[in-house]
MILOFI-540499 format. One record per residue (C-alpha): x, y, z; residue in three letters. Coordinates in steps of 0.25 Angstrom, whole numbers, plus 5000, padded with zeros to 4 digits. Example, Ala and Ser with C-alpha at 12.3 -4.5 7.8 and 13.67 -1.06 7.14 Angstrom:
<atoms>
504949825031ala505549965029ser
</atoms>
This chain:
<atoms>
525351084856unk524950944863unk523750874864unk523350974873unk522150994882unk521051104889unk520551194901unk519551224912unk518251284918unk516851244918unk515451254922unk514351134922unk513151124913unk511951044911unk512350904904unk511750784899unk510350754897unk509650644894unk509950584880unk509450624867unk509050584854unk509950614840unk509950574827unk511050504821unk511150604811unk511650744812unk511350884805unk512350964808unk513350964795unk513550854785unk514150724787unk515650724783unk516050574775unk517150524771unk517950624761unk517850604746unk519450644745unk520150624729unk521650594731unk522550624720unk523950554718unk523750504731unk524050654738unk523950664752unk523150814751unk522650884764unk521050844759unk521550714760unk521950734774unk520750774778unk520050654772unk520350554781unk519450494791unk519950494805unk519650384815unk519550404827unk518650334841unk518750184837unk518250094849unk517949944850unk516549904854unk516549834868unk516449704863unk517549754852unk516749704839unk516449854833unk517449974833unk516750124832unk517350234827unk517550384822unk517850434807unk518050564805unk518250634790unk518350774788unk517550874778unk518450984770unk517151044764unk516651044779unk517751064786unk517450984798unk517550824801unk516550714806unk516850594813unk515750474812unk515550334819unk515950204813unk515950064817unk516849944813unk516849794816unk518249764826unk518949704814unk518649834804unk517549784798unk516049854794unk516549974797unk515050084798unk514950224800unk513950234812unk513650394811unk513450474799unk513450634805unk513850754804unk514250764819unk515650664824unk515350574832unk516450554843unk516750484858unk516250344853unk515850254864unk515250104864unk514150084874unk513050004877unk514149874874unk514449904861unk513049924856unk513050084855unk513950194853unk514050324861unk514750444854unk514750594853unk514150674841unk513750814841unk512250824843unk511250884830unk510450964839unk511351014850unk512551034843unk513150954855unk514150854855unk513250724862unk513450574865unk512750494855unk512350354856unk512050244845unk512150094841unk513250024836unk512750024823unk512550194823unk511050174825unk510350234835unk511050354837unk510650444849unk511050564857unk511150544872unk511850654878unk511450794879unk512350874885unk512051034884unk513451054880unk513950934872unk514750814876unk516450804872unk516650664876unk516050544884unk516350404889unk515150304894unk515250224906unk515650074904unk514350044911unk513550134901unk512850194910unk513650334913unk514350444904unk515550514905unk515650644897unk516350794894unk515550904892unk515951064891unk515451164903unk515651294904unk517151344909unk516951404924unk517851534918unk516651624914unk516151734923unk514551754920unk514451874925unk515451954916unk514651874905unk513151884908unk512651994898unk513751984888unk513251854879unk514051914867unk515551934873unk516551854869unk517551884880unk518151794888unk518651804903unk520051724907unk520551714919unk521251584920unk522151504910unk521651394900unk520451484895unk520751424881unk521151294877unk521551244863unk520651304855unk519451364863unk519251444874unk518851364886unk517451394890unk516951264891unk517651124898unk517250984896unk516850904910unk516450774911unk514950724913unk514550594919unk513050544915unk512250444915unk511950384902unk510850284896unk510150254884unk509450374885unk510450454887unk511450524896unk511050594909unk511350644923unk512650694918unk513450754929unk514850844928unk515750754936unk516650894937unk515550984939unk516151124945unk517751094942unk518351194929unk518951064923unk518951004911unk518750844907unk519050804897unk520150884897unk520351004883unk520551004873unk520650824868unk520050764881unk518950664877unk518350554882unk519750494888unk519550574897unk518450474904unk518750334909unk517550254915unk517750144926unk517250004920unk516150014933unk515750164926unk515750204940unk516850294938unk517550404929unk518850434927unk519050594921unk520250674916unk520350804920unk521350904923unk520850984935unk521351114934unk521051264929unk521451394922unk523051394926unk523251264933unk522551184921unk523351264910unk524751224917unk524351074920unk524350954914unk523650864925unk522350804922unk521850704932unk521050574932unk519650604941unk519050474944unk517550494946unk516450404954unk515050404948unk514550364961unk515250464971unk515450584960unk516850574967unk518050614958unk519550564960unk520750634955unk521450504952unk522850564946unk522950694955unk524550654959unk524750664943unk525150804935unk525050774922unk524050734912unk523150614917unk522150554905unk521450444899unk521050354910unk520450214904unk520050124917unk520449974916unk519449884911unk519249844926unk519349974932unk520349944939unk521450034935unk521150154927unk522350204915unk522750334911unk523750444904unk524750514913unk525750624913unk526450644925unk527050764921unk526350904925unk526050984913unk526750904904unk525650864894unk526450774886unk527350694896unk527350554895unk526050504897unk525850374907unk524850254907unk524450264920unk523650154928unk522950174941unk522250074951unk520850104954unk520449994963unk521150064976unk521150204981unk522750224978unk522450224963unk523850184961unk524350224949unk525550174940unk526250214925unk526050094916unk527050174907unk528050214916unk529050144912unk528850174896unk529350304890unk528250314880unk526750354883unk525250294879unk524250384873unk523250304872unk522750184884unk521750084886unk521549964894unk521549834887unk520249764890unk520549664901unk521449794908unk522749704909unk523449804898unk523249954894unk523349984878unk523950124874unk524350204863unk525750284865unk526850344856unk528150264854unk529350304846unk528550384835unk527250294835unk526150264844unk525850114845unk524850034853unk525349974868unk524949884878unk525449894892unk524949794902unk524549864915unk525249764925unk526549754920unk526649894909unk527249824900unk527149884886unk526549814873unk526649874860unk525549824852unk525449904839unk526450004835unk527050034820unk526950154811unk525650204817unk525150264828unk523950224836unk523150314842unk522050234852unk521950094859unk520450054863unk520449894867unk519649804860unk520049684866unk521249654876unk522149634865unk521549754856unk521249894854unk520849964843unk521750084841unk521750214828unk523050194820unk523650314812unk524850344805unk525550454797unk525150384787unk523650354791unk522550394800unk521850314810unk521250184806unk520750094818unk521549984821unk521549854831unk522749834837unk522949694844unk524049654856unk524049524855unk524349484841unk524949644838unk523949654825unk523549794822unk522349804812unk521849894806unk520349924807unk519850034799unk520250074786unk519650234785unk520850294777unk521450184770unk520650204756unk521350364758unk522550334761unk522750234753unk522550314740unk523650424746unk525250414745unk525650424758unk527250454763unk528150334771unk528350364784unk529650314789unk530150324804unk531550394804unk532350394817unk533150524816unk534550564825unk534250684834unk535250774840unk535350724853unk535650574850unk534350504849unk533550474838unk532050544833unk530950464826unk530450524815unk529350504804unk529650544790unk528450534781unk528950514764unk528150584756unk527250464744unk528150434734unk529350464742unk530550454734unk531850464741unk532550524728unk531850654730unk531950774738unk530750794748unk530350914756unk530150884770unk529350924783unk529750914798unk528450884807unk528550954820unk527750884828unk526850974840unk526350924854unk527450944856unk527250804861unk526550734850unk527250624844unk527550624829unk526950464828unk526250404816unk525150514818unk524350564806unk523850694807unk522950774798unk523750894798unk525150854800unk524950744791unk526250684784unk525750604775unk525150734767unk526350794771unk527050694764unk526050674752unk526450834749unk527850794748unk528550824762unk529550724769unk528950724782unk529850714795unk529050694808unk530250674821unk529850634833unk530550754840unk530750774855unk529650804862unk528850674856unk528150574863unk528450414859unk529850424863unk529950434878unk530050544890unk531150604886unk531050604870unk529650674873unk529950754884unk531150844880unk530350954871unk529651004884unk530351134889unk531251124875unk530451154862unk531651214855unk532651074860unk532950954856unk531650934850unk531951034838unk533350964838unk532550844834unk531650924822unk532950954816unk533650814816unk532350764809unk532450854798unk533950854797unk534050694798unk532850684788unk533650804778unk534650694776unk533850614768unk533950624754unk532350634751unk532350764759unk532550904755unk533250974766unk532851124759unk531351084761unk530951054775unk529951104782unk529451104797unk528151084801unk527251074812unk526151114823unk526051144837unk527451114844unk527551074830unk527351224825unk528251264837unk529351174830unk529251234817unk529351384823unk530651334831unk531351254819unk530951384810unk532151464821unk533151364821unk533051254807unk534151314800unk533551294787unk533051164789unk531551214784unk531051284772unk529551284777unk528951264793unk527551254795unk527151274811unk525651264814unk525051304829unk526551314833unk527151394845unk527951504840unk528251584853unk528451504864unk528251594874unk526751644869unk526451494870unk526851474884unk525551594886unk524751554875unk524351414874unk523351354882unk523751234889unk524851314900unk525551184906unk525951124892unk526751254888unk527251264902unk527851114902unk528351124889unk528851254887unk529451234901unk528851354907unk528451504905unk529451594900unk529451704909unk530051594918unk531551634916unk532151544924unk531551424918unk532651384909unk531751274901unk530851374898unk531651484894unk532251374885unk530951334877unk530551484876unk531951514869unk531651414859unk530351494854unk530251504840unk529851634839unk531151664844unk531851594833unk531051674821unk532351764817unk532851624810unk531651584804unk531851574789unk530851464783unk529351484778unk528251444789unk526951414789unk526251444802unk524651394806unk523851424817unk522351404823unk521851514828unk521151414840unk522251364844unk522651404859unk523751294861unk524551384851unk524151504848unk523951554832unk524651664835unk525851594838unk525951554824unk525551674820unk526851744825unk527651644820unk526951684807unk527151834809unk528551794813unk528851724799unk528151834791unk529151934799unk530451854796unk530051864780unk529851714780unk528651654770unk527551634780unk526251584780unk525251554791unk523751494791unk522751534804unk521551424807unk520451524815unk519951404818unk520751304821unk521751264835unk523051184836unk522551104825unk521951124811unk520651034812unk519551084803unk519951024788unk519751134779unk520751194789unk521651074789unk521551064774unk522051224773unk523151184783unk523651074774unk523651174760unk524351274767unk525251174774unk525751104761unk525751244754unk526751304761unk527651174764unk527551154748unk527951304745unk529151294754unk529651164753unk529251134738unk528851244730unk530251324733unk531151214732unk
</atoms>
């Protein structure tokens, strides 16, 4: 469902020793390049997706001369992906590849002013993810962690001198005793919630390590939540955002959400824990808040430390606040930069002379770049357009370096300037590809909804669109269900290949989407089968209108609450689709509310269990189930699953499946053992695509 996260228990073990030596070369696997990939008439094939290279970690050297970075690209014939370091001028220019291995490097960090550069790599001998260390030119490289049981993420002190990181212990849930002279079972013991989350059992939990660190290496690394069951960062994305250093390095500020078994399964409220080197004391600095706290940066001075906040309790997709505290007195006063705007940041970071904080956040069906000055909050939008941007990182106090996608392109660095507006563009990894590829018109349609108001929608042309002609088309059911349909580009749900294979792609904002205020987003919680399924049929039946489109061939696709959506519009269309297509989606609303993992998010959403009769909102949500509706389904379906995914169960598409088959209807379904909620591994994704034109194209072509 949402970008979701994890659970609880732990026991300490021995940590970081003395740093080590490492070759910059590794053993284990062979180093994946760029692929060799032919393109014919410009098609946009699922081989093609997988041949991109993704960007990603880009960050400005201290004195904002050089910018270091990740790309990724992706082996078929392996089947697994590797990510490398590179290094550009600030203006673009000799870009280098630093590293050349067969292990991604990750969690880049300049030190030492600019002169080296820190990052994660999973070690040849130990097999050990470790933090690595090498010149800014790629030489030198050495290992200087050895932590027995490898090392998630890190952030160095401003000073140099110390070392925040998250390492797994062992969960505090295992009774020795029942185990000790059977080393072959495979039995687990539960007594609590939360004993599996996403896509693994949780045996072990990341806490965070603070250390001293030098040339030689790390060392006395001590567990700064020694004894507690909790997590940090928290499961299943928490990183090294998690962490915000004092400008002094005297103190650490943690995210963490202090809670076990039932309590952390129905809550939503991660803290802030300030931490003093000097006393080993810990603060909870946001305890009177019930919802999500994250992503603390502190002001260049130290002063006033920023962050993420939902106020909401178990609401994990409530607005989010920029939130700003004063650390100089004992109060810590706090106050809401964005209360009085009805959209939300995903992305802060302090300009450089802490008179202004940059963010990232959705608006109206694109995420631009803003500025908001901390005195008076007023708001600057400094890059928006066609595009969303996905990171701010200053560089100066008029610029940060930022990744810019699209649907039409993936990131490509770019520096984005407040003072004179210029966006320019940085990298250039993917334009050779795409340029030699046809690629749809993306056009932004606002269509009439039901109840009086107006929906942006995406419609994506297929190459060579020519308005004479009859076109079958797709309507994207976006998941989350809180996840805004922007200028994303996915390597799944891609619309550009969607496009290149002939479909009129329609993307509507719906209800339930951020990036058009409180209420636009709020409504789909506690009414999944509301106005928010109104909103799918007015997209399709505005966009039926048009001449371009054939109204006998639509089809319905999507994933998570996306899938959901497809199951629901399969009861109720009316005819509107001649082939649906629902991947991880919930079919039985009820089996959900006991299944999935993550207790409080079905419980806000859903609006309570359904045992509770009296609970009118509840009783609404589970009366819109869609596997209530299956007397009335009538059109073909595809249905895949990961059998690792524990947020939506495989075998709730699997009974939608069964479901279909019983009905008479043409059915097809495709398990992933090995994959979750996604479909990650490329030979995997490449399958998933075949099949997923295959069936569209039979049903929507083929027959017609």
């Amino acid at each position: 469902m949402n970008k979701l996260k994890f659970a609880m228990g732990a026991m300490l073990l021995p940590v970081a020793l003395s740093g080590c030596q490492s070759s910059g070369s590794q053993s284990d696997g062979s180093v994946i390049e760029r692929p060799d990939i032919q393109i014919t008439d410009g098609m946009f094939s699922p081989e093609v997706l997988e041949a991109f290279g993704r960007i990603s970690d880009a960050h400005p050297s201290p004195d904002g001369s050089k910018i270091i970075f990740t790309l990724a690209y992706e082996s078929i014939k392996e089947n697994k992906s590797n990510a490398e370091i590179y290094s550009m001028d600030a203006d673009g220019k000799n870009m280098v590849r630093l590293t050349t291995t067969a292990s991604s490097e990750s969690n880049l960090q300049w030190i030492d002013n600019g002169n080296k550069i820190a990052f994660l790599r999973k070690d040849d001998e130990s097999k050990k993810t470790q933090i690595f260390v090498m010149n800014a030119d790629g030489s030198g490289v050495k290992r200087i962690s050895d932590v027995e049981n490898g090392i998630e993420c890190f952030k160095i002190s401003p000073d140099g001198s110390k070392i925040v990181y998250g390492s797994p212990i062992k969960a505090f849930n295992k009774d020795e005793e029942l185990f000790k002279d059977l080393p072959l079972t495979s039995g687990r013991v539960v007594d609590d919630l939360m004993y599996k989350h996403w896509d693994e059992w949780v045996t072990e939990i990341p806490h965070p390590f603070v250390a001293d660190m030098a040339e030689s290496g790390i060392s006395n690394a001590i567990d700064i939540m020694e004894g507690e069951p909790y997590e940090c960062p928290m499961r299943p994305f928490g990183g090294s955002e998690a962490f915000a250093w004092s400008p002094d390095s005297k103190t650490l500020v943690y995210v963490s959400r202090k809670l076990k078994g039932m309590d952390y399964a129905f809550s939503t409220d991660s803290n802030l824990y300030l931490y003093d080197l000097s006393s080993k004391e810990t603060t909870n600095l946001t305890e009177e808040i019930p919802g999500y706290d994250t992503d603390p940066v502190f002001s260049p001075d130290g002063k006033s430390l920023a962050w993420l906040s939902m106020k909401t309790a178990k609401f994990e997709s409530d607005k989010k606040r920029l939130m700003v505290m004063d650390m100089t007195t004992k109060e810590r006063a706090k106050r809401d930069l964005t209360e009085n705007w009805d959209y939300w940041p995903e992305q802060i970071a302090w300009a450089k002379n802490g008179e202004s904080i940059w963010f990232a956040g959705y608006y109206q069906g694109v995420e631009p770049i803003f500025k908001i000055d901390v005195k008076t909050c007023v708001i600057d939008t400094v890059a928006t357009g066609v595009c969303d941007y996905s990171t701010v990182v200053p560089v100066a106090d008029n610029a940060v370096i930022s990744l810019r996608h699209s649907m039409s392109a993936p990131n490509e660095i770019c520096l984005v300037r407040s003072d004179n507006r210029e966006v320019k563009q940085l990298t250039n990894v993917n334009t050779e590809l795409l340029g030699q590829l046809k690629l749809g018109e993306v056009k932004k349609v606002m269509v009439p909804t039901t109840d009086g108001k107006e929906m942006c929608t995406w419609v994506i042309l297929p190459p060579d669109f020519d308005p004479n002609k009859k076109y079958p088309a797709l309507l994207y059911c976006q998941g989350g269900p809180q996840q805004a349909v922007s200028q994303f580009w996915s390597y799944r749900w891609n619309f550009m290949i969607m496009a290149a294979h002939g479909y009129v792609v329609i993307a509507p904002n719906r209800r339930g989407l951020p990036g058009f205020g409180t209420e636009w987003n709020r409504q789909i919680s506690g009414d999944y089968g509301g106005q928010n399924m109104k909103d799918y049929f007015s997209a399709v039946d505005n966009m039926a209108k048009e001449s371009y489109i054939d109204e006998k061939r639509v089809g319905a696709i999507g994933a998570s609450y996306g899938g959901f959506s497809v199951y629901w519009l399969a009861g109720h269309h009316e005819g509107r689709f001649a082939a649906l297509v629902a991947h991880a989606g919930i079919f039985n609303v009820e089996s959900q509310y006991l299944e999935t993992e993550e207790m409080w998010f079905a419980d806000f959403d859903l609006g309570g269990p359904f045992w509770d009769k009296s609970n009118a909102v509840a009783q609404r949500t589970y009366a819109n189930s869609p596997h209530l509706f299956v007397n009335n389904w009538t059109a073909p379906i595809l249905v895949t699953v990961g059998e690792l995914d524990y947020r939506i169960l495989a075998s709730q598409g699997m009974m939608a499946f069964n479901a279909a088959k019983m009905r008479g209807l043409e059915a097809e379904m495709l398990v992933f053992p090995n994959e979750n909620h996604w479909i990650l591994q490329p030979q995997n994704a490449i399958l998933w695509q075949r099949v997923f034109f295959r069936f569209l194209d039979k049903h929507l072509k083929e027959s017609k």
